[in-house]
N, C-alpha and C positions, 0 to 999 in steps of 0.2 A: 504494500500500500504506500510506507513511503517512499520507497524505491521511483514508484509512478508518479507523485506529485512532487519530487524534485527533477524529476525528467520533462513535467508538462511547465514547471516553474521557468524554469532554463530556455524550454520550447519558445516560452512567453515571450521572457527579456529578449530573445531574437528575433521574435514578431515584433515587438515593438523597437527596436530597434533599428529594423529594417524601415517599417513605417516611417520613424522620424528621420530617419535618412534622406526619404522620397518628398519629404515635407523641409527640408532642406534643402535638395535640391530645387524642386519648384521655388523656393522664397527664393532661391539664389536669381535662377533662370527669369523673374520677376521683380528681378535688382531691390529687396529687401534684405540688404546684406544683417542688417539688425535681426531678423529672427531664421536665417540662413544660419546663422553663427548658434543663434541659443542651435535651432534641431538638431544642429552638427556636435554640438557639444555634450545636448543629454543622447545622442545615439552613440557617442561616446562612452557614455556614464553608462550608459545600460551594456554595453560590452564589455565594461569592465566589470559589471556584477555577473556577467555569465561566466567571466573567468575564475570571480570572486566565492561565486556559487561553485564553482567543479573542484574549487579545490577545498571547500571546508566540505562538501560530501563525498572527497576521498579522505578526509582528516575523521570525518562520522565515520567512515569506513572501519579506517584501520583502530578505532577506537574501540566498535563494536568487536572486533578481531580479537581483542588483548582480552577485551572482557569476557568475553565468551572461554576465552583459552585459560584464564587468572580463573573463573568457574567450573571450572571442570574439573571433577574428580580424577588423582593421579592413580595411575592405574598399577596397581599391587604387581611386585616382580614374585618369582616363581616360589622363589624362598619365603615369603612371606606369606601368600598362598597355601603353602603347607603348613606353617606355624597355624595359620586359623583352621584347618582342614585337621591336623590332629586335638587341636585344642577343644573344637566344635563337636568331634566324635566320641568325647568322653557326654554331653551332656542327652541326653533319652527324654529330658523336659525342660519345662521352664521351672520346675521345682527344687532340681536337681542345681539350677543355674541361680538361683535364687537363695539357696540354704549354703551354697555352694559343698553340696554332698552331706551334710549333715542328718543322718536319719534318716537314709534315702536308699530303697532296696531297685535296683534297676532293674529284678527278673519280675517284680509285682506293683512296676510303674503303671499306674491308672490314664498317665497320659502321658505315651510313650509316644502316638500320631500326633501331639498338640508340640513340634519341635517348634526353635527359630529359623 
């Protein structure tokens, strides 16, 4: 979504841009050198926001990029996968994980399908 309306923003400042261009020339071709000069100036100004615009939404870009990457869970190496992989096979419940073994017969566990 905003991918599109900074793509139709951009569209704009060109359209408009272009226009005042065409509204400069005529004022010129019409020897009103006085607002020849403004149209020529703001179709200036509008091309400089189209450059102005492409570069703070590749600055949004690479922004989204960090953040997205700064979020994201680091992904467990092989070694440490097994430390939770033996760790996790001692427990048959959450009772068991909760008293941490205290009183706890694992052949007449009552919820031995209720694992983590």
């Amino acid at each position: 979504m905003t991918r599109r309306f900074t793509h139709a923003l951009a569209a704009l400042y060109a359209l408009i841009a272009c226009v005042l261009l065409r509204c400069a020339v005529v004022s010129y071709q019409h020897e009103a050198l006085h607002y020849a000069a403004f149209f020529a100036a703001a179709a200036v100004a509008f091309a400089t926001a189209i450059a102005h615009h492409s570069y703070l939404r590749d600055e949004l870009r690479f922004a989204h990029a960090q953040l997205d990457a700064a979020t994201r869970p680091r992904a467990a190496t092989p070694v440490e996968d097994g430390v939770q992989a033996v760790f996790a096979a001692g427990w048959c419940c959450d009772g068991w994980a909760a008293t941490a073994g205290a009183e706890h017969d694992p052949e007449h566990c009552t919820r031995k399908d209720q694992t983590l």
